[in-house]
Every structure is written in structure tokens, then in C-alpha cells.
ChimeraX commands (.cxc) that place a marker at each C-alpha (Angstrom):
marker #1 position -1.33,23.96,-44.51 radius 0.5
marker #1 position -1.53,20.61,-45.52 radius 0.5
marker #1 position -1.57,18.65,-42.67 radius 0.5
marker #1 position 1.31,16.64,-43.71 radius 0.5
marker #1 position 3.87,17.75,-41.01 radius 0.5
marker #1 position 1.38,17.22,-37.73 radius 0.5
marker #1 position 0.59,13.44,-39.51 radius 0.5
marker #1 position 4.29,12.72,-39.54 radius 0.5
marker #1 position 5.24,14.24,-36.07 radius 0.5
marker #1 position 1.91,11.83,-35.13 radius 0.5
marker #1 position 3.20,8.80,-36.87 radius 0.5
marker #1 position 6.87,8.79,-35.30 radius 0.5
marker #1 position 5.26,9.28,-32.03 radius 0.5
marker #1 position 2.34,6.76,-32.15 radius 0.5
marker #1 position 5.26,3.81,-33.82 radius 0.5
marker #1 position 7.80,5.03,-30.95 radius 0.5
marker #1 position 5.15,4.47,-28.77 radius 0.5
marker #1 position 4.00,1.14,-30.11 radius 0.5
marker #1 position 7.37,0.10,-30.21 radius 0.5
marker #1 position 7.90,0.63,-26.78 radius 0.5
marker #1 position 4.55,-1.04,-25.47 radius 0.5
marker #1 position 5.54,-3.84,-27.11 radius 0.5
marker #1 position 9.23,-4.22,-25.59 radius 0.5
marker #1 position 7.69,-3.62,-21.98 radius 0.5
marker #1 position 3.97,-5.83,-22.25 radius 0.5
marker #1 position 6.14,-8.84,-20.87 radius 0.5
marker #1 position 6.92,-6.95,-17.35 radius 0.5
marker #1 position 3.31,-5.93,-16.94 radius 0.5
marker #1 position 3.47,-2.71,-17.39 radius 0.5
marker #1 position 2.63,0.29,-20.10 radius 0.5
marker #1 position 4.64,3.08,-21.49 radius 0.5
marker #1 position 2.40,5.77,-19.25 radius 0.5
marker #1 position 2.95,3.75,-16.09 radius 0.5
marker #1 position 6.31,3.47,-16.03 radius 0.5
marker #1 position 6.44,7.38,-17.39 radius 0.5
marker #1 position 4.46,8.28,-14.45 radius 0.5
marker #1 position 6.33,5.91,-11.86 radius 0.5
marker #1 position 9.77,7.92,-12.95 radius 0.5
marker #1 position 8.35,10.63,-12.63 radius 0.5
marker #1 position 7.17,9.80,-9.36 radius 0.5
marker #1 position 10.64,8.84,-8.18 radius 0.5
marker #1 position 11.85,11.30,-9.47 radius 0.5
marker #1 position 9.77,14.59,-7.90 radius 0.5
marker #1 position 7.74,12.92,-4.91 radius 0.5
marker #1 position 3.99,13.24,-4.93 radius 0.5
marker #1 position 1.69,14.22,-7.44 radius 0.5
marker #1 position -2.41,15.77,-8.01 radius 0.5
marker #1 position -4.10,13.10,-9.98 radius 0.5
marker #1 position -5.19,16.22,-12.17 radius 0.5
marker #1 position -0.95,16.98,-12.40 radius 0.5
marker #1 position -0.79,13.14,-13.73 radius 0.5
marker #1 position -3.38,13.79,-16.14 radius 0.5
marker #1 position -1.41,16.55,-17.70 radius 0.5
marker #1 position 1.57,14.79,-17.25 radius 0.5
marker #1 position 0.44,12.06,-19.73 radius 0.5
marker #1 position -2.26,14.00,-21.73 radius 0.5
marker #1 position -4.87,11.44,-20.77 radius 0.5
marker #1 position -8.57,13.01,-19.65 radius 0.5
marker #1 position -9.33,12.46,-16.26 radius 0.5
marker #1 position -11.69,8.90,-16.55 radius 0.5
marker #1 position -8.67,7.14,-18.18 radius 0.5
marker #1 position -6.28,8.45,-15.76 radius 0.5
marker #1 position -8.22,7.42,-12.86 radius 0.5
marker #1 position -8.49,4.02,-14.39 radius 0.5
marker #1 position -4.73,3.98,-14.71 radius 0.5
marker #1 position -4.26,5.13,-11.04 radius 0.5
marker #1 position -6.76,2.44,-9.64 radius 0.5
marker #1 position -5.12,-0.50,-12.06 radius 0.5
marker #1 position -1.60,0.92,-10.60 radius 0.5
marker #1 position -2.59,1.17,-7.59 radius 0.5
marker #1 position -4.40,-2.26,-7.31 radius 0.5
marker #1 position -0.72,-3.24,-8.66 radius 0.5
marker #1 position 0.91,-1.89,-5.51 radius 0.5
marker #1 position 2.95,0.77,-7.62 radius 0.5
marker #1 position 1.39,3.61,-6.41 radius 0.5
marker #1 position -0.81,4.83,-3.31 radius 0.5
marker #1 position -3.15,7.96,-2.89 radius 0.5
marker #1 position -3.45,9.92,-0.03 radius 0.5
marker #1 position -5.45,12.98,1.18 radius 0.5
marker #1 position -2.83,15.86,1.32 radius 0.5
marker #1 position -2.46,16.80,4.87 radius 0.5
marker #1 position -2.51,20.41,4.26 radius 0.5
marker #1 position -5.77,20.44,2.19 radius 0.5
marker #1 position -7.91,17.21,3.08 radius 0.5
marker #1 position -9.95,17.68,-0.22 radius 0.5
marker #1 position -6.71,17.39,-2.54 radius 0.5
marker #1 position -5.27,13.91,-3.05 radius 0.5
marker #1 position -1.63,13.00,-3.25 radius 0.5
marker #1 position -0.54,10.10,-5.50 radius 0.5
marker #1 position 3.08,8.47,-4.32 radius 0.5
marker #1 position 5.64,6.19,-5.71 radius 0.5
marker #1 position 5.45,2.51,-2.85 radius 0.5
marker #1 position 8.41,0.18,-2.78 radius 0.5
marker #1 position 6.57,-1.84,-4.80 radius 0.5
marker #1 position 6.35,0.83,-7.75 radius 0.5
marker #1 position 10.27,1.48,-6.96 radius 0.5
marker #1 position 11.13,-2.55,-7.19 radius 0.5
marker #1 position 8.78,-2.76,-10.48 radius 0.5
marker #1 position 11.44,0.37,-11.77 radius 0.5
marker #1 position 14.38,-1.70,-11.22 radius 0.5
marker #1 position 12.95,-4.67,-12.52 radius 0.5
marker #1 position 12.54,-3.95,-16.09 radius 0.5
marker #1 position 15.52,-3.10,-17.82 radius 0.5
marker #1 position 16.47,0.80,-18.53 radius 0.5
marker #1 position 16.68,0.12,-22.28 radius 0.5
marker #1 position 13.39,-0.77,-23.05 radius 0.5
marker #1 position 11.43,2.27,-21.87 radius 0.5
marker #1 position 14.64,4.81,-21.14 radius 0.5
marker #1 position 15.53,6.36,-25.04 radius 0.5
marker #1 position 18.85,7.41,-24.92 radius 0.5
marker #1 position 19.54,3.67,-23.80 radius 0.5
marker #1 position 17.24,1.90,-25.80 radius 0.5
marker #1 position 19.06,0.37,-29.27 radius 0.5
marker #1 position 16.53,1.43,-31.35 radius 0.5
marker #1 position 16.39,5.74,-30.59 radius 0.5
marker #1 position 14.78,7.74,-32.95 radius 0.5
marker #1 position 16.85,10.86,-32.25 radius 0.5
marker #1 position 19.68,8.37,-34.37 radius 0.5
marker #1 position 18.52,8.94,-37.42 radius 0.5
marker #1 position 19.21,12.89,-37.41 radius 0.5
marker #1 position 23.03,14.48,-36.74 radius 0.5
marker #1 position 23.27,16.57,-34.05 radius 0.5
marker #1 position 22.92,20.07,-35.58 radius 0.5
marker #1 position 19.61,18.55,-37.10 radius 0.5
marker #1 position 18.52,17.61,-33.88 radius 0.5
marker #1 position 18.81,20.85,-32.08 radius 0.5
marker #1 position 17.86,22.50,-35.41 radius 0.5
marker #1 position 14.32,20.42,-35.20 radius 0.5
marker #1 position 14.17,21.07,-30.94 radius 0.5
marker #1 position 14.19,24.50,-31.32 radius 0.5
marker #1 position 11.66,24.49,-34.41 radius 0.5
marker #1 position 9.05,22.04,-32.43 radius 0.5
marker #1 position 9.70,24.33,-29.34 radius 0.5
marker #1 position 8.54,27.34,-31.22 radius 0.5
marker #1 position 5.75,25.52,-32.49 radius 0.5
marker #1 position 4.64,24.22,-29.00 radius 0.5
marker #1 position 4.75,27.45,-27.59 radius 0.5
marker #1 position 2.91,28.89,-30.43 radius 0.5
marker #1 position 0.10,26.74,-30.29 radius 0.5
marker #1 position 0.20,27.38,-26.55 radius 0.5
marker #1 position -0.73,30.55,-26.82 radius 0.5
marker #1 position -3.50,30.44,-29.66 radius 0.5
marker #1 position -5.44,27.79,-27.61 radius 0.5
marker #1 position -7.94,28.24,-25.44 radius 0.5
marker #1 position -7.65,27.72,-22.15 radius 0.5
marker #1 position -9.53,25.12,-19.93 radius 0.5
marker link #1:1,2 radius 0.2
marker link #1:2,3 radius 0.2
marker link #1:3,4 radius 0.2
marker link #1:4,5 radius 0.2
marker link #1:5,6 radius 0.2
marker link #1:6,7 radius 0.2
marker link #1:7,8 radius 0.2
marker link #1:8,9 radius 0.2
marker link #1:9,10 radius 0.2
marker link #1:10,11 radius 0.2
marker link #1:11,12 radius 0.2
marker link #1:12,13 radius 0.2
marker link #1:13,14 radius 0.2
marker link #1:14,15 radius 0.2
marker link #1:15,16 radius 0.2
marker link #1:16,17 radius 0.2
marker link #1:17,18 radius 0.2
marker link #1:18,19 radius 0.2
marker link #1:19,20 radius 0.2
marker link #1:20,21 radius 0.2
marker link #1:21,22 radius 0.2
marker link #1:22,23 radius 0.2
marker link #1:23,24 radius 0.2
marker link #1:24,25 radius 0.2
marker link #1:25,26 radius 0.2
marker link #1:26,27 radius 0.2
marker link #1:27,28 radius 0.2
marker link #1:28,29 radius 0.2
marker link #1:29,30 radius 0.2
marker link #1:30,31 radius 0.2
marker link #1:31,32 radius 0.2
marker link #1:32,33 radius 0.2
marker link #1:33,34 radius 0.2
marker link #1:34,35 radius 0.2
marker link #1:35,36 radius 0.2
marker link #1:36,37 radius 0.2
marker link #1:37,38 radius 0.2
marker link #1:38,39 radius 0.2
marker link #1:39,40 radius 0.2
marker link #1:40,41 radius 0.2
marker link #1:41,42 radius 0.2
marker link #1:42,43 radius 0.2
marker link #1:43,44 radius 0.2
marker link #1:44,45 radius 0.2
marker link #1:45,46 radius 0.2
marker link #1:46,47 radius 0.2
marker link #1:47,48 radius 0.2
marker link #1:48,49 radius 0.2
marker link #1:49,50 radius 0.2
marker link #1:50,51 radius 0.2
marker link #1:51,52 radius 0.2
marker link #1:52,53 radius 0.2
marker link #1:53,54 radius 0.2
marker link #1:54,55 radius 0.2
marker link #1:55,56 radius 0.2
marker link #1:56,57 radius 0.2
marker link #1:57,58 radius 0.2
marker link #1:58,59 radius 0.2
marker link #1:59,60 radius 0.2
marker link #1:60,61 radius 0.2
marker link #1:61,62 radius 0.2
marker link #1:62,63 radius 0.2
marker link #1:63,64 radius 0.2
marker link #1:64,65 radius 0.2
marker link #1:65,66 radius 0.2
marker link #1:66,67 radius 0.2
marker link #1:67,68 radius 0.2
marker link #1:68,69 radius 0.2
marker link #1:69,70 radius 0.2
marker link #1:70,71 radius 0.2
marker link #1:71,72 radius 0.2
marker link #1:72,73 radius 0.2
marker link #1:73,74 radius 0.2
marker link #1:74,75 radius 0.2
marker link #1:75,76 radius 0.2
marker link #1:76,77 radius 0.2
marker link #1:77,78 radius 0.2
marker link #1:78,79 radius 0.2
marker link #1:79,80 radius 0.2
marker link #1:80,81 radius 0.2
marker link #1:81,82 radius 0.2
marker link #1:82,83 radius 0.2
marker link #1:83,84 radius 0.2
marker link #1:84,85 radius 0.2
marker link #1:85,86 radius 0.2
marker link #1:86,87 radius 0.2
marker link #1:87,88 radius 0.2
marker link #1:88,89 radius 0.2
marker link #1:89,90 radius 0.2
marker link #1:90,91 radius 0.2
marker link #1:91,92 radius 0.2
marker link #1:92,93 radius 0.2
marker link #1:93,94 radius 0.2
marker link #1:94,95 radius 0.2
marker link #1:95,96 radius 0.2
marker link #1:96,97 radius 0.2
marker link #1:97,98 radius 0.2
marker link #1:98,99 radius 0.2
marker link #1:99,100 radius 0.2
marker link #1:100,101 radius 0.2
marker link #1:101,102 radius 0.2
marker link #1:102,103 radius 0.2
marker link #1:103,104 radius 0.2
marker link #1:104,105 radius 0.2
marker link #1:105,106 radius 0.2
marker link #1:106,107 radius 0.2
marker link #1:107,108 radius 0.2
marker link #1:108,109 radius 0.2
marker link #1:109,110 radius 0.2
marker link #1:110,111 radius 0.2
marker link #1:111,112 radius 0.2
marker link #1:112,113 radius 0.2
marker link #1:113,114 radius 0.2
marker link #1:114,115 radius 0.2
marker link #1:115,116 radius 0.2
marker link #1:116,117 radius 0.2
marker link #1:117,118 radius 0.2
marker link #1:118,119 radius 0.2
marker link #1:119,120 radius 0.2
marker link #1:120,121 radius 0.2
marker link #1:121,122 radius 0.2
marker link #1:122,123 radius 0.2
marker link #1:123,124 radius 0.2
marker link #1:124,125 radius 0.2
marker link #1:125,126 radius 0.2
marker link #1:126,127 radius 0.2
marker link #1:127,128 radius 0.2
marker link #1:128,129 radius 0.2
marker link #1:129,130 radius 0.2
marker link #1:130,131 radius 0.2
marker link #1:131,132 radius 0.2
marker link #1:132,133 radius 0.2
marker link #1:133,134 radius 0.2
marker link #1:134,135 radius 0.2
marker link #1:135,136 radius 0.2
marker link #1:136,137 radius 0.2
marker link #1:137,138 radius 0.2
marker link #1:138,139 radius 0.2
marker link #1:139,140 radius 0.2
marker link #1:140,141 radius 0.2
marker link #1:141,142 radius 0.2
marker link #1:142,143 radius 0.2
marker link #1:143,144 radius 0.2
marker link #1:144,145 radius 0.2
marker link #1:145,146 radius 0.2
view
């Protein structure tokens, strides 16, 4: 294999997500914190370690995102009430104002102008879906688990 397909898959991400950083530095805010306060808003409370999966950051640079959010009033951890040694992280007012305040079509893609699934018809699209789904799930199982 030459490489040359994981490179590009790498390079469309990494200039997506440059492009994106760069529409939402003037509100403050990163394209993993505002993918982590949606996702917040949208399914309650999260594990720290479920955020760390969530944005496939190692557990020292998620914490340091957690502590930076929540110094920014966007977020607050609690101790789960059912297990006092688990921690819950939460969406605040704050984090749901900070939402509203930057606009959906800088960090939402089907609303942004500049979406990357445009440059491919629809049959390519799903055609390419279902061929990086098979891929995911067959690197998924040929990894090793943690």
C-alpha cells in the first residue's frame, strides 16, 4: 500500500479543520470545544474519559481542554451521584449562550458555504461513506485493544 490514500483522507481533514479554527478563533473558541459543547447539549453529561474518545485527544490534553472550558464557564464537572469516584462533565448556561453566539455556519458543515461533501455528487458521496465505513470497521477490528 502506498500510503497515498490515508495522506489524502489526512490532508482534507487537517485543511477542513484548519479552515474551521480559523472561521471560529474570533469567538474564543476551538473546533473541539464547540464539538464537545454540542455534543453536550445534545446528550446531557459526559465521563471525561467518554470526551476523550469523543475527540480522539489522550487524556492530559483533554483535561487541559476541560479545565480551560471550564475556567470559561462552558462546562462544569461533577462527581456522579451514583458512583462518587466517576466524574460527570455538563453543558452551563454559559456553554449554551457561547452555542448561540457564534453563528451555525462557521462550525455546523452542512451550513457552512464552504462544505467539502460539495465537491462529490451524491451517489459519490454515499459510494465513498460506505467505502470509509468498511474501512473504519476494518481497522477496528485488526487493532488492539486498550
Amino acid at each position: 500500500m502506498s500510503g497515498r490514500l490515508l495522506e489524502l483522507i489526512s490532508r482534507i481533514h487537517l485543511d477542513w479543520k484548519r479552515h474551521v479554527a480559523r472561521g471560529l478563533a474570533p469567538y474564543g473558541i476551538g473546533p473541539k470545544q464547540i464539538f464537545l459543547l454540542r455534543k453536550l447539549q445534545e446528550g446531557g453529561e459526559l465521563a471525561p474519559s467518554a470526551v476523550a474518545l469523543l475527540i480522539h485527544g489522550d487524556r492530559p490534553s483533554t483535561t487541559s481542554m476541560l479545565d480551560t472550558m471550564e475556567r470559561a464557564g462552558w462546562i462544569r464537572r461533577r462527581r456522579d451521584p451514583g458512583n462518587g469516584k466517576r466524574v460527570l462533565v455538563r453543558l452551563t448556561d454559559a456553554g449554551r449562550q457561547k452555542l448561540e453566539a457564534v453563528p451555525a455556519a462557521l462550525w455546523r458543515s452542512a451550513r457552512m458555504p464552504l462544505d467539502p461533501e460539495q465537491g462529490l455528487e451524491p451517489e459519490e458521496r454515499a459510494a465513498l461513506l460506505g467505502l470509509l465505513e468498511k474501512l473504519h470497521g476494518w481497522m477496528d477490528g485488526h487493532l488492539p485493544k486498550d
